[in-house]
C-alpha positions in Angstrom: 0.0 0.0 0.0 1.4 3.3 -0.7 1.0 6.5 1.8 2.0 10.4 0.4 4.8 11.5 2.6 3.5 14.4 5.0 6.2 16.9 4.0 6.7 16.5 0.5 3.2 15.0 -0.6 4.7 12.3 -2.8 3.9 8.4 -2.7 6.0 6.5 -0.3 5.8 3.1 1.8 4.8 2.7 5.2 8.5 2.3 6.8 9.0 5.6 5.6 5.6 7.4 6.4 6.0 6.3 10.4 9.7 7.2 10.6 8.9 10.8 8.9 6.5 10.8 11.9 8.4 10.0 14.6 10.8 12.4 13.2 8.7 15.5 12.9 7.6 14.6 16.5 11.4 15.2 17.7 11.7 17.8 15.4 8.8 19.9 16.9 9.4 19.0 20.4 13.0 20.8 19.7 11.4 23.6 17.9 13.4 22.6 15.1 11.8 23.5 11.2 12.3 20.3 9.2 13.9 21.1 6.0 12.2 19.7 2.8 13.8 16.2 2.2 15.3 16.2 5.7 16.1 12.8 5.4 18.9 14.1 3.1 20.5 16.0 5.5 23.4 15.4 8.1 21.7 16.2 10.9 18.9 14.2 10.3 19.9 11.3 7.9 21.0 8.7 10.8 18.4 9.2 12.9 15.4 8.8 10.1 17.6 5.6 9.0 17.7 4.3 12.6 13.6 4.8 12.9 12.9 3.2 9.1 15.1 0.2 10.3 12.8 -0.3 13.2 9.6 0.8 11.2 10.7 -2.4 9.2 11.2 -4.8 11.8 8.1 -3.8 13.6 6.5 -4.4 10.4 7.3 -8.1 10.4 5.4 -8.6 13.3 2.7 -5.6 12.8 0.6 -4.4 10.2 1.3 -1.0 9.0 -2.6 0.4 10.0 -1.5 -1.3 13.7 1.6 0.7 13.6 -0.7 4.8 12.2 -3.3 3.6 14.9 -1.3 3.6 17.6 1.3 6.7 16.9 -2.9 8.7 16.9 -3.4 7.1 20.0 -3.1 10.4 22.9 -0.8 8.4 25.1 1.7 7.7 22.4 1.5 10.9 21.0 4.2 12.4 22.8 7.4 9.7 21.8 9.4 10.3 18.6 11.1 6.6 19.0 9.4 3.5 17.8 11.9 2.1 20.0 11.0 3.7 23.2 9.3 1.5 26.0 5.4 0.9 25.6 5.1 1.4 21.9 5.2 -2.4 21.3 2.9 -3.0 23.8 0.6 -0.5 22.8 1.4 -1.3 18.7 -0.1 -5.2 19.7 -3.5 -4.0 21.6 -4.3 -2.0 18.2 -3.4 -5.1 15.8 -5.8 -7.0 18.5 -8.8 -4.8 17.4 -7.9 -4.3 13.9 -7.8 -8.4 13.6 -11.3 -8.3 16.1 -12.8 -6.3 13.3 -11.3 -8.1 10.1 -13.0 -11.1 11.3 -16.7 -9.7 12.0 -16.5 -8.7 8.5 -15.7 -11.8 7.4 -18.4 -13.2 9.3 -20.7 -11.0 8.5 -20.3 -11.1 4.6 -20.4 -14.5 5.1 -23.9 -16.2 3.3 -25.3 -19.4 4.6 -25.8 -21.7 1.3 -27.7 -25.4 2.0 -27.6 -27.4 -0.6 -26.2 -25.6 -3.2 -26.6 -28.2 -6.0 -30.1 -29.4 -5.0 -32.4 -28.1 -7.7 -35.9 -28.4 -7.2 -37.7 -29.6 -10.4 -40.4 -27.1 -11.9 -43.7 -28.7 -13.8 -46.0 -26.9 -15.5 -48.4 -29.6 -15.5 -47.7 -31.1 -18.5 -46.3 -34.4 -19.5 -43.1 -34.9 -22.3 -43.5 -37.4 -25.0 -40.8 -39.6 -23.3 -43.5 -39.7 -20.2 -46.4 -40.8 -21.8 -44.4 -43.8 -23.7 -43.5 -45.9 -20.0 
């Protein structure tokens, strides 16, 4: 699935999208402007590396909706490290009720079929040729 980047509106991936976040996060609590394409800068190129390397293992374990959910979430709103203590924790109770509501929509689009391939023969009354000769 593909996400535009929050500070240059262009498509990127999801390891990239959440580390762009957690970046702006430290940027802002710093009162730091981000540049445009900070990621390309020296102050800012190891750390965005170090966040989309963890985006990406947290990804092996997480889906990336998991991951959006909980960085919105008001108690996580305030850490710029996807390393920091409590994000995993919090990261699994929101894949817990994003897989809770993945499978009551399964269930519910699912139809109840009986006997799929019983046909029930229609007369109109009448009797074929082949009938009337036994």
């Amino acid at each position: 699935m593909s996400y535009n980047s929050p500070s240059t509106g262009e498509p990127c991936k999801a390891p990239h999208l959440i580390a762009e976040i957690m970046i702006s996060r430290e940027a802002k609590k710093k009162n730091i402007p981000l540049p445009h394409k900070f990621w390309n800068t020296d102050e800012w190129k190891k750390k965005y590396k170090l966040q989309i390397m963890a985006a990406h293992t947290l990804l092996k374990v997480y889906s990336a909706q998991a991951i959006l959910n909980t960085l919105k979430r008001k108690d996580c709103q305030w850490q710029y490290s996807l390393r920091a203590n409590g994000i995993p924790e919090a990261i699994d109770e929101e894949q817990k009720k994003l897989d809770k509501e993945v499978k009551l929509i399964e269930e519910s689009k699912k139809v109840e079929v009986q006997n799929p391939t019983e046909f029930r023969q229609v007369s109109s009354g009448q009797v074929s040729k082949k009938a009337r000769l036994d």
